[in-house]
C-alpha positions in Angstrom: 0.0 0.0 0.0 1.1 3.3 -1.2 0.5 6.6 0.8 0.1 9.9 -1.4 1.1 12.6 1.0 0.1 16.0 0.4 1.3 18.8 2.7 -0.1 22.2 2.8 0.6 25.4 4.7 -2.4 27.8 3.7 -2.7 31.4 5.0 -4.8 32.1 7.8 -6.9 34.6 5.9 -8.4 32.0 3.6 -7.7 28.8 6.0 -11.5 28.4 7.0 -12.6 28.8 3.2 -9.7 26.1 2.2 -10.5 23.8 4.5 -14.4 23.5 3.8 -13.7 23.3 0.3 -10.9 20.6 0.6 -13.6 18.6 2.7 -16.7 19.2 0.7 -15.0 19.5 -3.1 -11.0 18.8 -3.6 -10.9 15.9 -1.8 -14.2 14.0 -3.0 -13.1 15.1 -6.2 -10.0 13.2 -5.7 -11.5 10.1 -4.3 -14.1 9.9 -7.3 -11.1 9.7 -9.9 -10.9 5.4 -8.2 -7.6 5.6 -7.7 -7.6 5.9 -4.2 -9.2 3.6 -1.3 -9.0 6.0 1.4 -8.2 9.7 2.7 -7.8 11.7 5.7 -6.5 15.1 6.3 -4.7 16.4 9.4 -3.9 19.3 10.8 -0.3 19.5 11.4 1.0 20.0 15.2 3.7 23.1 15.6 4.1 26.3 15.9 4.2 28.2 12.4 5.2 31.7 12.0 2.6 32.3 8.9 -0.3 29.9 8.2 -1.5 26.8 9.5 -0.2 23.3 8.0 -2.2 20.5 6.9 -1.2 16.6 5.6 -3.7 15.2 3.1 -3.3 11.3 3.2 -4.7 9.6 0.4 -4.0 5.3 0.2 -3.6 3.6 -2.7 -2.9 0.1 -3.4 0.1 0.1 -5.6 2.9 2.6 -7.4 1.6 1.8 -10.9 -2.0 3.0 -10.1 -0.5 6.5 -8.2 1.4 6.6 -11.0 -1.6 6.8 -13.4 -3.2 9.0 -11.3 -0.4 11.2 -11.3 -0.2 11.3 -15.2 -3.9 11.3 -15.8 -5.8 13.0 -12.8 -3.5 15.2 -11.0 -2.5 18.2 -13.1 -6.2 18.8 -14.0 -7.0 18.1 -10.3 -3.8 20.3 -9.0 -5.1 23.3 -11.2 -8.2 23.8 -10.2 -7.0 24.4 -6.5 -4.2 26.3 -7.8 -6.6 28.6 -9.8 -9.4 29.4 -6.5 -6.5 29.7 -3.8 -3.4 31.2 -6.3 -0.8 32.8 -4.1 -2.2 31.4 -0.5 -0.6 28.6 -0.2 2.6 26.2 -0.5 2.2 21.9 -1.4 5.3 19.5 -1.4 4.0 15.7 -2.0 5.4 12.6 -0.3 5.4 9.1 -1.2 5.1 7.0 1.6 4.6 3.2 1.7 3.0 1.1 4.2 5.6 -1.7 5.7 
């Protein structure tokens, strides 16, 4: 099992607005592509100087199917957060797998 790791640090001004439609659009969005068998999303613990952090966990089964998804879902997927929240926030993504 592969984890698709998605870290966020969103501004505080549009944090509340991120996070609703993460929960209510992004993510379902995400998890309707079939690529994925499960999600969660965290907020992460410390102390930040600007904005609030967040992990998004998404599971998947295998590397070839994140791999796919990567290729075929993703950069549509990527935009249309990148277009509503543009300048508000930083991603890195992590590969993580289950042992």
């Amino acid at each position: 099992m592969i984890i698709y790791n998605v870290t966020v640090n969103v501004e505080n001004d549009v944090r509340e607005e991120w996070l609703s439609w993460m929960k209510a659009v992004h993510i379902p969005d995400v998890m309707a592509t079939g690529y994925f068998t499960e999600n969660k999303i965290c907020k992460v613990l410390v102390d930040e100087e600007q904005g609030t952090t967040y992990s998004i966990q998404y599971t998947c089964s295998d590397l070839e199917k994140l791999k796919e998804y990567q290729k075929l879902q993703s950069p549509r997927l990527q935009k249309e957060v990148n277009d509503k929240f543009a300048g508000k926030f930083v991603a890195f993504r992590t590969l993580l797998e289950i042992v």
